[in-house]
DRENDRENMI-743729 format. One record per residue (C-alpha): x, y, z; residue number from 1. Coordinates in steps of 0.25 Angstrom, whole numbers, plus 5000, padded with zeros to 4 digits. Example, Ala and Ser with C-alpha at 12.3 -4.5 7.8 and 13.67 -1.06 7.14 Angstrom:
% DRENDRENMI-743729
+------+------+------+-----+
:   xx :   yy :   zz :   k :
+------+------+------+-----+
: 5049 : 4982 : 5031 :   1 :
: 5055 : 4996 : 5029 :   2 :
+------+------+------+-----+
This chain:
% DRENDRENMI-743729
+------+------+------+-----+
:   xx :   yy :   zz :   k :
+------+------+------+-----+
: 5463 : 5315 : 5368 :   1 :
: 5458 : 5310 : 5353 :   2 :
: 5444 : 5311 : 5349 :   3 :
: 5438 : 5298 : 5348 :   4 :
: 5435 : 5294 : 5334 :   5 :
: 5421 : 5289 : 5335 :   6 :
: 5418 : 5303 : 5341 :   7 :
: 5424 : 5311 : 5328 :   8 :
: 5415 : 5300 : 5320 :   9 :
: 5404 : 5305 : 5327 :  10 :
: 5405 : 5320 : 5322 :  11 :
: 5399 : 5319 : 5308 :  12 :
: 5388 : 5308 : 5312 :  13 :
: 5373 : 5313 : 5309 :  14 :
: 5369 : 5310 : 5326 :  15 :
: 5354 : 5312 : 5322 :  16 :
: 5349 : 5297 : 5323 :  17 :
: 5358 : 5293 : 5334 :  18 :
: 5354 : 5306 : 5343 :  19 :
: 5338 : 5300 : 5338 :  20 :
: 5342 : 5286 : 5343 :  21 :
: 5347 : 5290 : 5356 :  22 :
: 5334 : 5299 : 5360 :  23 :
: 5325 : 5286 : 5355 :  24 :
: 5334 : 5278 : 5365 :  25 :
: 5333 : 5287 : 5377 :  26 :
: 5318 : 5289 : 5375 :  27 :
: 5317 : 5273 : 5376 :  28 :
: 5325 : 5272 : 5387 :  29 :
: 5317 : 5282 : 5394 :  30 :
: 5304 : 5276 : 5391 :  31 :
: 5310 : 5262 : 5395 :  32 :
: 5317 : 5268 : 5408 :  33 :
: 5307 : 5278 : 5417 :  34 :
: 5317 : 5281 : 5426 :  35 :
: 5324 : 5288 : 5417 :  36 :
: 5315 : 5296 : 5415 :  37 :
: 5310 : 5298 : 5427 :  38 :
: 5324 : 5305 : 5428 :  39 :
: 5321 : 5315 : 5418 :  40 :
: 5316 : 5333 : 5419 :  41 :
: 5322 : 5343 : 5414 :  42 :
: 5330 : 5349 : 5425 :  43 :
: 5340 : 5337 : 5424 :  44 :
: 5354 : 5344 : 5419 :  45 :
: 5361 : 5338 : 5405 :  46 :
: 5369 : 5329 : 5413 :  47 :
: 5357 : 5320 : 5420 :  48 :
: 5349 : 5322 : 5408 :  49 :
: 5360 : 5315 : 5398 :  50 :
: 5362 : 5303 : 5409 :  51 :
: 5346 : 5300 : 5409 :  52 :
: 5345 : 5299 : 5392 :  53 :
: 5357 : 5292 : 5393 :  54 :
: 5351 : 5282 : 5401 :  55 :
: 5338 : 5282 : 5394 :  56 :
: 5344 : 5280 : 5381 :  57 :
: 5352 : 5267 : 5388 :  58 :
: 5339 : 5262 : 5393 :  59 :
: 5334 : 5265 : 5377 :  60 :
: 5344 : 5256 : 5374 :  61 :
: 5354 : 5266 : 5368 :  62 :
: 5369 : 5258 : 5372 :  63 :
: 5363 : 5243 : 5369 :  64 :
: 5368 : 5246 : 5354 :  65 :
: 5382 : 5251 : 5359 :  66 :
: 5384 : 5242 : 5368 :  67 :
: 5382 : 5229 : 5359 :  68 :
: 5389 : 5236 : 5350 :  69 :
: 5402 : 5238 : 5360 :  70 :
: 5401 : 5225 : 5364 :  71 :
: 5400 : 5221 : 5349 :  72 :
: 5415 : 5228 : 5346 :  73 :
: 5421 : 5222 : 5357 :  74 :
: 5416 : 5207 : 5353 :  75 :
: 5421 : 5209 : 5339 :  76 :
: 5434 : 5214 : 5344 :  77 :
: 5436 : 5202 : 5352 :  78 :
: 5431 : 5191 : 5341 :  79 :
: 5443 : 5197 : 5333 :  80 :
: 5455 : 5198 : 5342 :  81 :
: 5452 : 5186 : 5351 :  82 :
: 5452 : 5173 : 5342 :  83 :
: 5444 : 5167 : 5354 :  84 :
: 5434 : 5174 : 5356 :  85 :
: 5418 : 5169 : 5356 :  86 :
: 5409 : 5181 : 5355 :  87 :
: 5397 : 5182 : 5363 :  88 :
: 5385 : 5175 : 5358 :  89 :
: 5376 : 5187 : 5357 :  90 :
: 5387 : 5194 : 5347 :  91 :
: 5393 : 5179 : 5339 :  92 :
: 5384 : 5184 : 5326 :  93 :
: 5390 : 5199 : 5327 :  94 :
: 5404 : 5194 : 5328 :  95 :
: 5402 : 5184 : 5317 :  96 :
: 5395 : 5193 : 5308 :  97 :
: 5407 : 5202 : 5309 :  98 :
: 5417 : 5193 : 5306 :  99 :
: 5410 : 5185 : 5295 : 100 :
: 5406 : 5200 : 5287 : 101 :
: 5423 : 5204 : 5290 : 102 :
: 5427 : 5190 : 5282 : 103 :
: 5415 : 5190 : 5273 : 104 :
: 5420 : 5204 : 5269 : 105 :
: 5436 : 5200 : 5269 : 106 :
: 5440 : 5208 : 5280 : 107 :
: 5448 : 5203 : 5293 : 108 :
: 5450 : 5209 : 5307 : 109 :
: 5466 : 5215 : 5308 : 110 :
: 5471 : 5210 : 5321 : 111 :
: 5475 : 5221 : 5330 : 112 :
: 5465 : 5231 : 5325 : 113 :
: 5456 : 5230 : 5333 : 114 :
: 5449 : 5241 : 5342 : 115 :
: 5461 : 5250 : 5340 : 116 :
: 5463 : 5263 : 5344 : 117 :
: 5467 : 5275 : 5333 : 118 :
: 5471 : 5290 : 5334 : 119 :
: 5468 : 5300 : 5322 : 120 :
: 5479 : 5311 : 5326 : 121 :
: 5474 : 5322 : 5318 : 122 :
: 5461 : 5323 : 5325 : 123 :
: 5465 : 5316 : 5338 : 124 :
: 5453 : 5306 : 5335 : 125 :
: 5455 : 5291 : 5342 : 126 :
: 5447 : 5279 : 5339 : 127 :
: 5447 : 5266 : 5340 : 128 :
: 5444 : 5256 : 5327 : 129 :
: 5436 : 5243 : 5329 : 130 :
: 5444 : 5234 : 5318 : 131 :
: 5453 : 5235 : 5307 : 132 :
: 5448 : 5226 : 5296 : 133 :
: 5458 : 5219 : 5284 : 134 :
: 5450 : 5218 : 5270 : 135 :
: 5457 : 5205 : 5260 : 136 :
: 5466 : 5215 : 5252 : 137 :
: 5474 : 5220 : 5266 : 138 :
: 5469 : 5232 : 5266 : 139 :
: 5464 : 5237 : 5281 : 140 :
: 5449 : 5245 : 5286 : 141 :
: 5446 : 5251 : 5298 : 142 :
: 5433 : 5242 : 5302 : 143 :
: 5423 : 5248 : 5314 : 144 :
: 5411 : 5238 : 5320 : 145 :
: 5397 : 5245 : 5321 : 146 :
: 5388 : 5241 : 5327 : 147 :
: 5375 : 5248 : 5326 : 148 :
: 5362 : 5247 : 5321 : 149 :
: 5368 : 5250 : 5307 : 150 :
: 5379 : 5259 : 5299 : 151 :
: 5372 : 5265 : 5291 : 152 :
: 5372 : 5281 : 5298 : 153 :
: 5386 : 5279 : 5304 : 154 :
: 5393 : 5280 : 5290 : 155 :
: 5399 : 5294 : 5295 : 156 :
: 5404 : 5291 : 5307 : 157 :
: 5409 : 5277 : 5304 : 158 :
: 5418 : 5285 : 5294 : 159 :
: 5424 : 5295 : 5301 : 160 :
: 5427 : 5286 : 5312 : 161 :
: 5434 : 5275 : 5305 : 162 :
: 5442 : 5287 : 5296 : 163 :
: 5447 : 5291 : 5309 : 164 :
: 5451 : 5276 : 5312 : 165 :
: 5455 : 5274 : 5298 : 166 :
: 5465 : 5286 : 5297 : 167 :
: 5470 : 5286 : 5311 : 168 :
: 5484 : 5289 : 5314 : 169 :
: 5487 : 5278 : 5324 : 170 :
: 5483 : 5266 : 5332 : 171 :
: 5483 : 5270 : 5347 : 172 :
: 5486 : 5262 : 5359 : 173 :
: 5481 : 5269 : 5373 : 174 :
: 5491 : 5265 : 5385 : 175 :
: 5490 : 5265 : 5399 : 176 :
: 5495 : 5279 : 5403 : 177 :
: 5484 : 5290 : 5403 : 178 :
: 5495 : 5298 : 5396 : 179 :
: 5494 : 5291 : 5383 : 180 :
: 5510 : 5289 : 5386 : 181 :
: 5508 : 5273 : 5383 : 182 :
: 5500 : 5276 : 5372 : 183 :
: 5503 : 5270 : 5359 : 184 :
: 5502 : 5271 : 5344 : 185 :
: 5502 : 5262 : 5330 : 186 :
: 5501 : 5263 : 5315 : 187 :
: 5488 : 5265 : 5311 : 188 :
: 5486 : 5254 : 5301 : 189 :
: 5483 : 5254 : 5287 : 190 :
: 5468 : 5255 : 5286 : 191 :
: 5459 : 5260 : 5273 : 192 :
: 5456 : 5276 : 5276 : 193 :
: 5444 : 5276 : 5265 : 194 :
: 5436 : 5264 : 5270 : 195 :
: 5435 : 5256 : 5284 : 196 :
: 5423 : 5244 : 5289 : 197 :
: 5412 : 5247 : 5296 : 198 :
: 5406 : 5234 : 5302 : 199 :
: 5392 : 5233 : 5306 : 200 :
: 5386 : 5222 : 5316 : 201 :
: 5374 : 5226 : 5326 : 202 :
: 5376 : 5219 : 5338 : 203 :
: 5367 : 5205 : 5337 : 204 :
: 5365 : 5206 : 5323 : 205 :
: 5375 : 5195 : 5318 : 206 :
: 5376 : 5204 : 5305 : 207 :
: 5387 : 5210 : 5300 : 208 :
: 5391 : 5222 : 5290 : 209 :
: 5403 : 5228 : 5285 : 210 :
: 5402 : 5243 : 5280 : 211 :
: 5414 : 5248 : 5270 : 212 :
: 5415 : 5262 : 5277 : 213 :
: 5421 : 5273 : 5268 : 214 :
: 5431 : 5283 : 5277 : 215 :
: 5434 : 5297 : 5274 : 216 :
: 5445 : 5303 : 5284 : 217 :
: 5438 : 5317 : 5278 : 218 :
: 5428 : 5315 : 5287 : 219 :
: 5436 : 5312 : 5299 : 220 :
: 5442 : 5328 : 5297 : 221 :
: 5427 : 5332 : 5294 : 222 :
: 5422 : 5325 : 5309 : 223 :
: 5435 : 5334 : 5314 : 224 :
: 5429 : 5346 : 5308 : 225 :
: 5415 : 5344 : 5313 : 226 :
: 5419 : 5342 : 5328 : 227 :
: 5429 : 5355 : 5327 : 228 :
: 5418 : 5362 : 5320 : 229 :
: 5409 : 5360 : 5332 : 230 :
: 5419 : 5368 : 5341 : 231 :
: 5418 : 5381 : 5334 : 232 :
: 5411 : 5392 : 5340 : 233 :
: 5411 : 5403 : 5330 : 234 :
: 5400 : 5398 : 5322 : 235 :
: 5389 : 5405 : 5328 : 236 :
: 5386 : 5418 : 5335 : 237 :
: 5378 : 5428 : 5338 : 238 :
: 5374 : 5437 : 5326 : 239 :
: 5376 : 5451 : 5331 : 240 :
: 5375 : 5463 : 5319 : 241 :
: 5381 : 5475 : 5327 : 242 :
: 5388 : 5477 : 5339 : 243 :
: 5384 : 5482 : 5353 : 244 :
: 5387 : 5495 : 5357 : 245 :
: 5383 : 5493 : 5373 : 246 :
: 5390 : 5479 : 5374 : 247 :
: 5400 : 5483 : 5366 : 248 :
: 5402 : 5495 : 5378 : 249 :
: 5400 : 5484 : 5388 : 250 :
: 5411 : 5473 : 5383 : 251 :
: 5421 : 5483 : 5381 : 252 :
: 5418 : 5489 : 5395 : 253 :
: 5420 : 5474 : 5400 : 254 :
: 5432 : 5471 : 5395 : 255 :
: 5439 : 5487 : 5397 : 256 :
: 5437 : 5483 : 5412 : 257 :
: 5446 : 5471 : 5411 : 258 :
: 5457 : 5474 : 5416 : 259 :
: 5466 : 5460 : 5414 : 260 :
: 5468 : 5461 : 5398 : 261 :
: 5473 : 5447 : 5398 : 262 :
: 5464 : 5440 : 5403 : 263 :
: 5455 : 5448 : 5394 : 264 :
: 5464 : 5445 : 5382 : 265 :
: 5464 : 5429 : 5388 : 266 :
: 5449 : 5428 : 5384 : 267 :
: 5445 : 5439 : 5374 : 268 :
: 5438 : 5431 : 5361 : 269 :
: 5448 : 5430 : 5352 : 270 :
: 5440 : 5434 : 5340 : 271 :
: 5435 : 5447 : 5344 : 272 :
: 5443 : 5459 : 5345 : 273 :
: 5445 : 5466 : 5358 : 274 :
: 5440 : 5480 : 5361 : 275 :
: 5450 : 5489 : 5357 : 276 :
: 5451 : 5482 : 5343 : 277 :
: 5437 : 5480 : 5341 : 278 :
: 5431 : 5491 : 5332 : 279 :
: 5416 : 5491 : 5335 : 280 :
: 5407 : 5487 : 5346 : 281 :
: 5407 : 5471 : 5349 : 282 :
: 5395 : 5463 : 5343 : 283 :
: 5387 : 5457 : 5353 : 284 :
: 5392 : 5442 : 5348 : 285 :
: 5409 : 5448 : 5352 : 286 :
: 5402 : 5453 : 5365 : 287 :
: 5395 : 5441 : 5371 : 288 :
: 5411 : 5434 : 5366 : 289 :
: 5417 : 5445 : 5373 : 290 :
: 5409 : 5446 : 5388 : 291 :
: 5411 : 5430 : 5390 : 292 :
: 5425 : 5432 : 5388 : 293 :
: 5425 : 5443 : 5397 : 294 :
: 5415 : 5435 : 5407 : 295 :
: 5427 : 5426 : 5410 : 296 :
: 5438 : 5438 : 5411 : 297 :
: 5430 : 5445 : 5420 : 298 :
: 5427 : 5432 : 5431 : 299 :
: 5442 : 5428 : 5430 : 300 :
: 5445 : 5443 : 5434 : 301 :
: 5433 : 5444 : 5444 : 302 :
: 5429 : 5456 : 5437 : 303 :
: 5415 : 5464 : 5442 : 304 :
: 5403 : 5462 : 5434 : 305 :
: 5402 : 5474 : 5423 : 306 :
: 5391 : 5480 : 5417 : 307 :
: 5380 : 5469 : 5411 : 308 :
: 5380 : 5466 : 5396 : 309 :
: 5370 : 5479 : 5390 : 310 :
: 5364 : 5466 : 5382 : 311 :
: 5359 : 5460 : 5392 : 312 :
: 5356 : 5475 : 5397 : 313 :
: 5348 : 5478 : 5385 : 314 :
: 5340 : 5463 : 5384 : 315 :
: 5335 : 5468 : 5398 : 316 :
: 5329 : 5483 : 5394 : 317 :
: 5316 : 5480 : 5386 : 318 :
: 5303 : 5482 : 5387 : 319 :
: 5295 : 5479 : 5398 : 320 :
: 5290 : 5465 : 5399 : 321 :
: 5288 : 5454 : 5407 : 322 :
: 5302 : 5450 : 5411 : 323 :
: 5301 : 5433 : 5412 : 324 :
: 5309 : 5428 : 5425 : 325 :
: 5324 : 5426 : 5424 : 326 :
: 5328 : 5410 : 5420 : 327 :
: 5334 : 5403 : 5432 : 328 :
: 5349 : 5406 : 5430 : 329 :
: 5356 : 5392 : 5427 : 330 :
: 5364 : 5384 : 5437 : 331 :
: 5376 : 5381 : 5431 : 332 :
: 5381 : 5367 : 5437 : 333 :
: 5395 : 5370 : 5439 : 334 :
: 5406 : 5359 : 5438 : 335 :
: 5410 : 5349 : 5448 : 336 :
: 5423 : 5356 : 5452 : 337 :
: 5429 : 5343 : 5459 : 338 :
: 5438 : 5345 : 5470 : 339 :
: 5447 : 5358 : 5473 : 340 :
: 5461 : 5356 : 5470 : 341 :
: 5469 : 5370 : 5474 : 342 :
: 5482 : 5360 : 5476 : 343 :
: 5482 : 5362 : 5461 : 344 :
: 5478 : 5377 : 5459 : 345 :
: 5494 : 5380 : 5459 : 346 :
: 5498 : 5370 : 5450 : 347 :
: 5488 : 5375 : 5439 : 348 :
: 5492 : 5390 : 5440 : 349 :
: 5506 : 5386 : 5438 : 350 :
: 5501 : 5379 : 5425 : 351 :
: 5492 : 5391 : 5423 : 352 :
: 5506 : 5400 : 5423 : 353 :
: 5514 : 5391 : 5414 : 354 :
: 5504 : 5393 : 5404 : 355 :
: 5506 : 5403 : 5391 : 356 :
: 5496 : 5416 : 5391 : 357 :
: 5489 : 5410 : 5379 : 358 :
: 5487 : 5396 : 5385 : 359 :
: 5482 : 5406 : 5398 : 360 :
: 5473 : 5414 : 5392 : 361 :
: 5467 : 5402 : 5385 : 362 :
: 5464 : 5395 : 5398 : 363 :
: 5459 : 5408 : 5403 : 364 :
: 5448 : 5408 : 5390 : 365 :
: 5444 : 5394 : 5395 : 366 :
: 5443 : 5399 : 5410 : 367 :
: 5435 : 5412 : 5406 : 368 :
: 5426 : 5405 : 5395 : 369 :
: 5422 : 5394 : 5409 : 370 :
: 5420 : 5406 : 5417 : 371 :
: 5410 : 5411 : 5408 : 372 :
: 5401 : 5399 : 5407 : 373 :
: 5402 : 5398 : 5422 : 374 :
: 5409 : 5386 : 5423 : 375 :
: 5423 : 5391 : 5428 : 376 :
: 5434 : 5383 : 5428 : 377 :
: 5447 : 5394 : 5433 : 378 :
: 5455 : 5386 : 5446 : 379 :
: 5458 : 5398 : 5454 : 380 :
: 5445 : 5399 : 5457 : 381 :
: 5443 : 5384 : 5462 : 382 :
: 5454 : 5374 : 5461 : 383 :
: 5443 : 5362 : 5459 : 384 :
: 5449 : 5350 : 5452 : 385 :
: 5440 : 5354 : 5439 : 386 :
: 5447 : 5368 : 5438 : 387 :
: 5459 : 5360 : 5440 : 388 :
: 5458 : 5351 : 5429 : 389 :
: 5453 : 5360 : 5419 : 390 :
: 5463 : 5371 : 5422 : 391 :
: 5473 : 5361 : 5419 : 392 :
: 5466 : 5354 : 5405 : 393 :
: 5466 : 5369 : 5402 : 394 :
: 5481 : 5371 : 5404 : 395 :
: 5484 : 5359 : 5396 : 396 :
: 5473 : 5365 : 5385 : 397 :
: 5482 : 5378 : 5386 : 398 :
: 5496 : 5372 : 5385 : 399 :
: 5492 : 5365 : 5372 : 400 :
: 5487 : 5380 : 5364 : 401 :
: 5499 : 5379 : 5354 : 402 :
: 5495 : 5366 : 5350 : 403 :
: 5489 : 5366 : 5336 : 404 :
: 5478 : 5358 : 5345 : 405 :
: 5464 : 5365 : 5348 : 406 :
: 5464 : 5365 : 5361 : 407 :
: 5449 : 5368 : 5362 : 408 :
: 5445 : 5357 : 5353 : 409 :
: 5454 : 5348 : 5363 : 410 :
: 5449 : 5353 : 5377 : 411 :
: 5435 : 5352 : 5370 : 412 :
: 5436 : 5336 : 5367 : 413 :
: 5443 : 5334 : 5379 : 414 :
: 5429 : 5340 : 5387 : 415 :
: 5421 : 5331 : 5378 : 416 :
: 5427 : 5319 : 5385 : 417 :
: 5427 : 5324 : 5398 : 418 :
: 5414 : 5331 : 5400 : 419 :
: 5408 : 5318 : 5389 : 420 :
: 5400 : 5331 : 5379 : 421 :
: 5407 : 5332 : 5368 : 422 :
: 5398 : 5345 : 5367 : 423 :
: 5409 : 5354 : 5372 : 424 :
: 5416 : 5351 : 5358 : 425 :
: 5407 : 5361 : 5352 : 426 :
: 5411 : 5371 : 5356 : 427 :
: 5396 : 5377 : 5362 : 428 :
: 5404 : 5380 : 5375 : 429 :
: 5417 : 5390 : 5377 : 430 :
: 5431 : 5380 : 5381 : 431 :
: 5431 : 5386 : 5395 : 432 :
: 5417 : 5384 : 5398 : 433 :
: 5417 : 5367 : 5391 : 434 :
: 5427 : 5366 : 5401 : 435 :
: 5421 : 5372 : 5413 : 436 :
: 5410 : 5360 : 5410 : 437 :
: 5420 : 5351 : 5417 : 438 :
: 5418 : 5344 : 5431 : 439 :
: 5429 : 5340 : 5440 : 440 :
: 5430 : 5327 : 5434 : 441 :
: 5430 : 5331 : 5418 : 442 :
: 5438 : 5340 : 5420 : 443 :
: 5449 : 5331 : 5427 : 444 :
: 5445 : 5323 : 5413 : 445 :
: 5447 : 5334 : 5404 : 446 :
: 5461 : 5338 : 5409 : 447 :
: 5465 : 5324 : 5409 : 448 :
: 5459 : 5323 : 5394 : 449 :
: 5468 : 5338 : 5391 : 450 :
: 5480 : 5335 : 5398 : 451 :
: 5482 : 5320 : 5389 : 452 :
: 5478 : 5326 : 5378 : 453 :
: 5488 : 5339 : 5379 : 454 :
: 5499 : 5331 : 5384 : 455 :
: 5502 : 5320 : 5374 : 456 :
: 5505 : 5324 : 5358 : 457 :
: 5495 : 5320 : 5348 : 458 :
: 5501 : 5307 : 5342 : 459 :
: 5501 : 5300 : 5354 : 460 :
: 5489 : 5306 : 5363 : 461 :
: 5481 : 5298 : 5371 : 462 :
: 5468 : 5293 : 5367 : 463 :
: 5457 : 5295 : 5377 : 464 :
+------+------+------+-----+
């Protein structure tokens, strides 16, 4: 349930030149494979789209790089813990270039520190660390082999990465069991937290450069920052000088026809005060807040359709023109619901009972919030095996609220990994409706993901 390291590292790095390399690669690959191509309009959806330049950019030549440059690591690896071990011809320079710049520069491999596995419990970052290197005075460096074309614009990353490395809190050893219970941890060793080693060969080169790399563990809470930064949703909104006279009529008629206060009281937006409380009519910005709360009251209740929103009313009233025909309404895709399990649809209401009224009415937010992007995701209505296993990551979410742990923050990475778009962690799209995003099978991947995460005690969660 960590973070990897390298994509913490990643937060601070200027993506401008990779981002240019990766469109010159995909236009090669299209001009050298017309059957790409040939694939390509613009009705495709994202999905289709995404696996075409992913494939043009593989014909551009894009993964040659990285994958010398894995088969590089895992080479180097070998020549140091296995006495025995020839290289293969094409790579013999490489791995005597390494060796010969590690002596020439009084350096030695430690044994045992090798491609081992750290956790950084403040920020639940993991990562795993190519070397340790040992200079002539004793003292130890965390070292990291690079492979690419050159160094010189990866200074950033390089530094926050190894800082993480550099200051973790522990080595980590995975077990067997998927609930981390064989899990096992060591001393981190004694290694300089102010400078660590980059080492540079490009695959087939035969050449060999060492880098002093200067760390700042400063920067490892400024990465932090920066992702929880992209979360926030209150720094932008709709500039709205006075309020609204006919809408404010209009919300306040909507929510006086509520009869269930607390499932009105479950989902009213924290930061605006409610009607009674509230001295002058709502600005347009606190009413558009207001009605998508209220959307999702309304369709868990089944409550008739009111009157329509008088500003939508008033766009309509104006001078006689030309009136340009309607768009096409989107087709939402819904979700793969997988098959229907009502065998479990007991078992979950029983959880649902157990549950505090703030945990509840949390889960309802999330349930109202999916319901108003059309993406819904309440089990009483269809006991598929998505609803199911996002009902239950839900109840897991919930029980862990008195934490100190943001729970958001959590559920967000979690559907990072299991919908592969780390897109959701900005924030862009309400909790409930990020959620509703899942198919069957992410979702059975996010509760998995929820339910090791909330069951085991941050010094010994399992690394995923």
């Amino acid at each position: 349930g960590y973070t990897r390291a390298t994509t913490v590292a990643k937060a601070l790095d200027d993506t401008s030149s990779l981002m240019a390399w990766g469109e010159r690669m995909t236009a090669i690959g299209l001009a050298r494979r017309p059957d790409i191509l040939a694939q390509i309009d613009d009705q495709l959806d994202k999905d289709k789209l995404n696996r075409l330049c992913q494939a043009a950019k593989e014909a551009g030549g894009a993964t040659i790089r990285r994958d010398l440059g894995t088969a590089l690591h895992s080479i180097l690896e070998r020549s140091w813990t296995e006495p025995l071990y020839t290289p293969p011809a094409a790579h013999q320079a490489d791995v005597d270039a390494v060796h010969q710049a590690l002596t020439r520069n009084g350096f030695r491999v430690v044994p045992g520190m090798n491609e081992r596995i750290v956790v950084h419990d403040r920020h639940r970052i993991a990562g795993t660390f190519d070397l340790i290197l040992e200079d002539s005075t004793g003292r130890w460096f965390i070292a990291d082999i690079k492979t690419g074309s050159n160094v010189n614009y990866g200074a950033l990353g390089f530094a926050v990465q190894l800082s993480i490395y550099a200051t973790a809190n522990a080595l980590y050893s995975q077990g067997a069991a998927k609930d981390g219970s064989e899990d096992e941890r060591e001393p981190m060793p004694e290694v300089r937290h102010d400078q660590a080693v980059i080492i540079h060969v490009e695959p087939g080169s035969g050449t060999c450069t060492l880098h002093r790399l200067h760390l700042d563990p400063g920067l490892v809470e400024l990465a932090m920052t920066v992702r929880h930064t992209r979360t926030r949703k209150d720094l932008i909104e709709e500039f709205v000088p006075h309020g609204n006279p006919d809408r404010d009529r209009w919300i306040r008629e909507r929510i006086a026809a509520i009869t269930d206060k607390n499932a009105l009281l479950a989902l009213w937006p924290g930061d605006i005060l409610p009607p009674k409380r509230h001295p002058s009519p709502y600005t347009d910005v606190e009413i558009n807040t207001i009605a998508v709360r209220l959307d999702g009251v309304e369709a868990a209740l089944r409550m008739p359709f009111g009157e329509p929103d008088p500003k939508r009313i008033a766009a309509t009233i104006r001078p006689a023109a030309p009136e340009p025909e309607p768009a096409p309404k989107p087709v939402i895709e819904m979700p793969d619901e997988g098959d229907m399990q009502p065998d479990l649809a007991a078992s979950l209401a029983e959880r649902w009972h157990n549950l505090d009224v703030d945990a509840q009415n949390w889960i309802n937010l999330r349930v109202a919030e999916a319901a108003a992007a059309l993406l819904p995701i309440r089990v009483r209505e269809q006991p598929s095996a998505r609803r199911c296993a996002i009902a239950n990551g839900l109840f897991h979410l919930a029980h862990n609220l008195d934490s100190g742990r943001d729970i958001e923050l959590q559920a967000r990475e979690m559907l990072a990994i299991a919908l592969d778009d780390d897109t959701v962690l900005m924030g862009t799209l309400p909790l409930g409706a990020a959620v509703g995003l899942l198919n069957h099978v992410q979702a059975g991947r996010w509760r998995e993901l929820i339910e090791l995460d909330a069951t085991v005690e941050p010094d010994t969660a399992t690394l995923l």
